[in-house]
C-alpha angles and dihedrals in degrees: 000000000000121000113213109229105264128249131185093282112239118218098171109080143113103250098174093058086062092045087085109141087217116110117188142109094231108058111158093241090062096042091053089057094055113116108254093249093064116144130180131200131177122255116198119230140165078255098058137265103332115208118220125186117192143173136192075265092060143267106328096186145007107193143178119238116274140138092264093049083058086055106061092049089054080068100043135052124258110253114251112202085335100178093207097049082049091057107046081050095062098044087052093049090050089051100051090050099051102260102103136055100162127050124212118197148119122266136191108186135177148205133069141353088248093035085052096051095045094051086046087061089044089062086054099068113096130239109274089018131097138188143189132261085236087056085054096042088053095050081049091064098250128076106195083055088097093116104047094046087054092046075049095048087045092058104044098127101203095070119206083008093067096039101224082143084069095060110087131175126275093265101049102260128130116249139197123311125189087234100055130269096264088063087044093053089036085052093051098035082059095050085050090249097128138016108264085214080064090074102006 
């Protein structure tokens, strides 16, 4: 059994306001708060093209293609040599072909106080490992907190940076993820989590 890395626990949040059914990177509350010289630029993967959106503060968002993730590009210039944005694209490059377990960015993410924490523990899971979203609620300090860590995990908005497709459900299955279930099963099969031959 894994032990997630402890942190002070935290008793006093809002847990309804995280119990939203929405799960996307880009919720309307998140892209508002943006700084205004946010620019954005498309990374290849096995996985599809891979948004990122980035400022002199850090990388605000990796995100699968949709409809919504167009979008928000519609609304922000493309980058143009951003060194941030390069080198998120490189890391992601190196992880995708086996050279990197461990990313190192900056990142400048919001949303609040209890997203935060819980993307924070997210960051903590190590490469080839996974945990539930009861193991999380109870590092936070309270067990029955498994929703809303899961409503938390739905709306981190760096995929595969910020590992919510490490997290899994109580009884080992794998749960929703706001890319889709194939990536999911593609990014922890990867990591060796899981067999490919189990979804190929």
């Amino acid at each position: 059994m894994y032990v997630l890395l402890s942190i002070r626990p935290v008793f006093l949040y809002n847990i309804r306001q995280d119990l939203s059914t929405e799960i996307t990177v880009f919720n309307l509350q998140i892209f508002k708060q943006l700084p205004r010289r946010t620019v954005w630029e498309d990374v290849a993967s096995p996985l599809g093209p891979l948004t990122v959106l980035a400022s002199d503060n850090g990388v605000h968002a990796i995100a699968f293609e949709s409809d919504r993730t167009e979008q928000a590009k519609t609304n922000l210039p493309r980058a143009v040599n951003h060194p941030i944005i390069n080198t998120a694209a490189e890391q992601l490059a190196m992880y995708f072909n086996g050279t990197l377990k461990v990313f190192d960015l900056s990142l400048d993410l919001r949303g609040t106080d209890f997203q935060k924490r819980v993307w924070k523990l997210l960051l903590e899971i190590p490469f080839g490992e996974t945990r539930t979203y009861g193991d999380i609620a109870r590092v936070l300090g309270n067990a029955g907190a498994s929703q809303a860590v899961g409503a938390a995990n739905g709306k981190n908005p760096v995929s595969i940076v910020v590992p919510c497709h490490r997290v899994i459900g109580a009884s080992g299955h794998l749960t929703g993820y706001a890319g889709g279930m194939e990536k999911k099963k593609f990014l922890l099969a990867h990591e060796g989590v899981i067999q490919p031959t189990l979804f190929g």
